[in-house]
N, C-alpha and C positions, 0 to 999 in steps of 0.2 A: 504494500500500500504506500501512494508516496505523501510526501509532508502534505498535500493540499488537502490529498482524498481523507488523512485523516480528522486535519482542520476541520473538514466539512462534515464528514462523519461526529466529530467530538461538539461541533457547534448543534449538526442537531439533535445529540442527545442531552444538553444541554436546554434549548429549549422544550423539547419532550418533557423533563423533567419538570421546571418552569412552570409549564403550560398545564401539565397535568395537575400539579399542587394548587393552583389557581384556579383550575374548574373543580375539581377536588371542593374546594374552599367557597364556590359559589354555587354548588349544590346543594351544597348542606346545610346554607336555610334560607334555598330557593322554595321551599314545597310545601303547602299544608298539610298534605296527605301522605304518610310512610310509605303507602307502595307505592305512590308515584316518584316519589324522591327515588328508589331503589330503581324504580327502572330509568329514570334518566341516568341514574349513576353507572347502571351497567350497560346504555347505550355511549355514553360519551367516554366511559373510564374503563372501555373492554378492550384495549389496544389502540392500535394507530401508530403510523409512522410522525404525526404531528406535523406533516409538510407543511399545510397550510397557512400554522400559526409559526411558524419557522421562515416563512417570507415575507411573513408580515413583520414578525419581530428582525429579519435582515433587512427589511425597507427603511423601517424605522430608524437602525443604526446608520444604515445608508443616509441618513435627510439629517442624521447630528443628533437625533431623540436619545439621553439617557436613561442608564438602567432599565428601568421595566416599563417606560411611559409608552411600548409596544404591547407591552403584555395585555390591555385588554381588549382592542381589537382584534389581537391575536386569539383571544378567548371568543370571543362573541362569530369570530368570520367560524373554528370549531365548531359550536355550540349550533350554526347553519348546517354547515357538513354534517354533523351526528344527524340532529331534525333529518335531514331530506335521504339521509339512509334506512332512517327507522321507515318514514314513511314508503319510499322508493320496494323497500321488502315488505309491504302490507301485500295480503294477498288480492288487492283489488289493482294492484301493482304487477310489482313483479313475481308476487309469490315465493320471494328466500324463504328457508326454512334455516339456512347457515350463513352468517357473516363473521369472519376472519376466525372461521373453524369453530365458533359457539352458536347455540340455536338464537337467532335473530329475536327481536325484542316482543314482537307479537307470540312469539312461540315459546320464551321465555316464559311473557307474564301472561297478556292474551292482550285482540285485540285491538278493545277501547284503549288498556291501558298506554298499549301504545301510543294510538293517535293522540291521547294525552301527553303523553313524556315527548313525544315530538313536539305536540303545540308548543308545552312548557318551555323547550329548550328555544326556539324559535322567540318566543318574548322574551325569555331571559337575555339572548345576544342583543335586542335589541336596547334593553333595559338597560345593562350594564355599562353598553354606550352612552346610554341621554346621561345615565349617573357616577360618570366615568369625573373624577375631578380634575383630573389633569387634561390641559389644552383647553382652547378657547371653546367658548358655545358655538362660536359658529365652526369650529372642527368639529365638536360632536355633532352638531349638524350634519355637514357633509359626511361624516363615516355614516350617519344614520341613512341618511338618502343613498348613498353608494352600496350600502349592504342591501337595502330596500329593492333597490333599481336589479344591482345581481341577482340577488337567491328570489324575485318577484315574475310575473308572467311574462316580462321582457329578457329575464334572464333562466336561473335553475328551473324554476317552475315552468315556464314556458315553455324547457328544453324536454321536462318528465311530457308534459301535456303532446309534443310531437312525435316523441319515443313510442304513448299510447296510440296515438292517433295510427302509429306507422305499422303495428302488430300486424304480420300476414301481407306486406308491401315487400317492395324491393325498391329501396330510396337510393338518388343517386351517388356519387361522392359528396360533390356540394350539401346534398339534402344531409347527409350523414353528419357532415363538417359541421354544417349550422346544429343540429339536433345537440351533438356533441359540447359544443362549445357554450352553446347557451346550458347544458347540463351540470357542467362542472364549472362555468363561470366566475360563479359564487365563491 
């Protein structure tokens, strides 16, 4: 491995770590309801590579941001990804039964609870932005409209809604590309 690959490797376990303690720490009195809290903990704290919150947390050192004044968009852009995989495995979806080798979170708990632990996480990222202290209102604004606009029908959502739409098609590249890109935008 050479000195970069392990830089990069060491940074993001690093943020993995970070990242994880943080949603960790914002679940735990995110919830009125015990089984709800459990299942969002075992959808967002059951693995992951953490890339997501890992270039959010390197933009931020990129733009001069100290310490952790990443970490909680870092958390919240998560807290989308987790939401749109519980949902994405509902069986009006895609019908997972397994996500990263454990039984998906409908099959875990059942599920409403799901669709619950998904909403939950879904206002939580949003939450955590509007009541984020750090940076100005009008930042928290825009990360709020940026994550809105992504993970919303112009973006993730938009991209689940053409995936459905396409069952039993043969889409082009293009058609593939767009589907894709607005999938994982977010």
């Amino acid at each position: 491995m050479t000195d970069q690959n392990k830089l990069a490797m060491d940074f993001l376990e690093t943020c993995r770590v970070r990242v994880d303690a943080e949603l960790d720490r914002c679940i735990e009195r995110s919830a009125a309801s015990e089984r709800l809290q459990e299942a969002m903990r075992y959808s967002v704290l059951g693995g992951g590579k953490r890339i997501r919150p890992a270039l959010c947390l390197a933009a931020a050192k990129a733009v001069g941001q100290a310490g952790d004044q990443g970490l909680t968009p870092a958390c919240s852009v998560e807290l989308i990804h987790a939401y749109s995989l519980i949902h994405d495995d509902l069986p009006a979806m895609d019908d997972d039964e397994l996500r990263r080798g454990r039984p998906t979170t409908h099959i875990a708990f059942d599920e409403a609870t799901a669709i619950l632990a998904g909403d939950a996480l879904q206002t939580l990222a949003f939450g955590l932005l509007a009541n984020n202290s750090e940076g100005s209102a009008e930042a928290r604004l825009a990360m709020i409209q940026e994550l809105a606009r992504a993970s919303g029908c112009l973006g993730m959502v938009g991209g689940q809604a053409i995936d459905l739409e396409s069952v039993g098609k043969t889409l082009s590249l293009s058609q593939l590309e767009t589907m894709h890109r607005h999938k994982t935008g977010a």
